[in-house]
Phi, psi and omega in degrees: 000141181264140168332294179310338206257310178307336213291294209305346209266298170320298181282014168262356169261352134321288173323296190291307200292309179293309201275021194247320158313301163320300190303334193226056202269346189254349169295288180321336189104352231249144154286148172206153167209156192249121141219197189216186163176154177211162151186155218247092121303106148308119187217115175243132179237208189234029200205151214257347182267143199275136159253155186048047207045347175211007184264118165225201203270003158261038159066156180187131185269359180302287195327111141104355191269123167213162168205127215228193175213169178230127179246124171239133158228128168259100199281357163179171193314329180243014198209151186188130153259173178197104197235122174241121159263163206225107152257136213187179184276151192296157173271312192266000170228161165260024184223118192093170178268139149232174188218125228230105168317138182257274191244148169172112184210144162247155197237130192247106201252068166303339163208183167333287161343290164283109158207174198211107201250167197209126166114204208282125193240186150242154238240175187200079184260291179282198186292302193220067193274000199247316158285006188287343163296318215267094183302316182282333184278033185191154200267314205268149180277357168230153188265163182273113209272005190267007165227333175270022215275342157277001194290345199284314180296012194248041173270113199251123170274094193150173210248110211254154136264170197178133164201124186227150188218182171215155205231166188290359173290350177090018177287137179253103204254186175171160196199140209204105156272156184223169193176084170183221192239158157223158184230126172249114175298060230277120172282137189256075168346135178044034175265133173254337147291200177316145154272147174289135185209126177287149177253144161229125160274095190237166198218164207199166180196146189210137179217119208247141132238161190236153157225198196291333193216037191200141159208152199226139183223110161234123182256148192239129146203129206266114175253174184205131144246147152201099183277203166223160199227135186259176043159133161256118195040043192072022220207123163301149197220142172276143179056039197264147182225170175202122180227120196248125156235147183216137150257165214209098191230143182194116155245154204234145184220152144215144220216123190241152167219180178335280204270323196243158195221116140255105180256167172186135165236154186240137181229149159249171164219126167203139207240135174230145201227112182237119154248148176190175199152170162236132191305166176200163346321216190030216167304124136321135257174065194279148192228167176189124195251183196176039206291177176208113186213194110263167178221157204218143166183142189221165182207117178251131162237132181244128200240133202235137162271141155267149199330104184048331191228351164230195210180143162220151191222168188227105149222164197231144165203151178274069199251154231181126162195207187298312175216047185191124195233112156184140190228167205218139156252137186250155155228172181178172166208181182221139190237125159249129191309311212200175175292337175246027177210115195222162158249130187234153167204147185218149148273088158228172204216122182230149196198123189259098184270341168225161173297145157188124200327302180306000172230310195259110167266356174317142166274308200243147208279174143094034191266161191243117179230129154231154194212163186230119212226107171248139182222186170237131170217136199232165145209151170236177164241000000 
């Protein structure tokens, strides 16, 4: 049976099972809980061309402002559901709110060991892919966009294993099979309609250990499209296919003392691409592209406690390919209110030596943007 046709079927049974449980949780038996998080960002920059989609020098409250909410219900000792929406800036305009399933999954926990989850996940790319909305769980106020610039994207539709242990050394290890469909978006200078958007089929393993002051994660993931395509270099095109493969590689290490926290993660990406078709009017013209490349991108970050409970940081990342150039210095701190509320404000400094569309409406190389971002980030229970 494919995968695609049944996933909608699934995450609407998702959906329904928490939410027929929520309605009726002391007839069922079942336990749930609601929770939530949000943040309110502020961004003013210095350059009249929009960076990260919406910050120029007339300020914006879009970057990183969300508010989502969580349903966890536990429908018997070995079954779980988890349905989360999101309110947030559109992925597919650079203009408006949507209001957007995230998560919707049932998850089957047989033992200690085990579990296996089916219906809308996160992709378990980074050090923490599963907390990267959550403004509160993590010190910096913008994740650093020359390694996180996708992170927005790791909503996976499809069916995960996860087996985890602790070894006699006192190690906490996992290991995570994946399987299923994504939708990625390509963002379009000056497009005013919907941006195009790929379904990848991917399929993918990620292996975590933990110690006492240290963690370490490298994740593999293989994706395939295969369309059909109307135009080529602008020029209409008869029969056109267009069939894309990538692997998706990232290691992510972090390493603590009393005072201090280093982290850095490295991601490669590499991509092959086969097109074809024929060109039209006229005498048909048959073509076939066949680009092939990579993409590199790192992040070092250093995190200093402030008396016991806050933090200032330092960071730098790199991102680098075929037709995209640019590297960032970040400074910052996070001051928390309460265990559950902080305030964060950042300083960055950005240097585009070539464009790049997914972030940048800038054109000419070697432009320089810095901005300044303060937020509130809360979560509750």
């Amino acid at each position: 049976m494919n995968l695609a046709h049944i996933l909608p079927k699934l995450l609407k049974a998702a959906a329904l099972s928490a939410g027929l449980a929520f309605a009726h949780g002391q007839a069922m038996a079942v336990d749930y809980s609601l929770s939530g998080f949000g943040t309110v960002q502020y961004t003013l920059g210095d350059n009249e061309q929009k960076y990260l989609r919406f910050i120029n020098e007339d300020g914006t409250f879009k970057v990183n402002s969300i508010l989502g909410a969580q349903l966890d219900v536990q429908l018997s000792e070995q079954f779980s559901a988890t349905v989360q929406y999101v309110a947030a800036p559109k992925q597919r305009r650079d203009e408006g709110i949507e209001f957007d399933n995230r998560w919707a999954f049932l998850k089957y926990k047989p033992n200690d060991n085990w579990q296996f989850k089916l219906g809308r996940q996160r992709l378990n790319l980074y050090l923490d892919s599963e907390n990267l909305n959550v403004g509160h769980t993590y010190v910096p106020t913008n994740l650093n966009p020359e390694l996180y610039y996708d992170a927005g994207v790791l909503a996976t539709d499809g069916f995960s294993a996860n087996y985890s242990f602790e070894d006699a050394a006192g190690r906490y290890w996992n290991l995570q099979a994946i399987t299923g469909k994504q939708d990625i978006v390509q963002r379009l200078t000056n497009f005013r309609g919907d941006f195009p958007q790929n379904s990848f089929e991917i399929d993918g393993i990620s292996l975590g250990v933990e110690g006492e002051n240290y963690r370490i994660q490298i994740a593999h993931h293989g994706v395939e499209v295969d369309r059909q395509v109307s135009q080529f270099d602008g020029l209409p095109v008869i029969d056109g296919r267009i069939d894309i493969s990538g692997r998706l590689t990232n290691l992510g290490i972090e390493y603590s003392w009393i005072n201090y926290t280093i982290r850095t993660e490295f991601s490669l990406t590499e991509i092959a691409a086969t097109g074809s078709g024929f060109l039209a009017p006229g005498t048909p013209r048959q073509f076939v592209v066949e680009p092939k490349y990579e993409e590199h991108g790192a992040n070092l970050l250093l995190i200093r406690k402030v008396f016991e409970k806050h933090a200032v940081y330092g960071s730098y990342g790199r991102f680098i390919s075929e037709f995209d150039d640019q590297y960032s210095f970040a400074v910052g701190g996070k001051y928390n209110l309460s265990p559950s509320d902080s305030i964060k404000l950042e300083l960055q400094h950005v240097v585009e030596k070539s464009n790049r569309p997914q972030l940048s409406d800038n054109r000419i190389p070697n432009t320089t943007f810095n901005f300044l971002s303060v937020s509130y980030n809360w979560v509750w229970q």
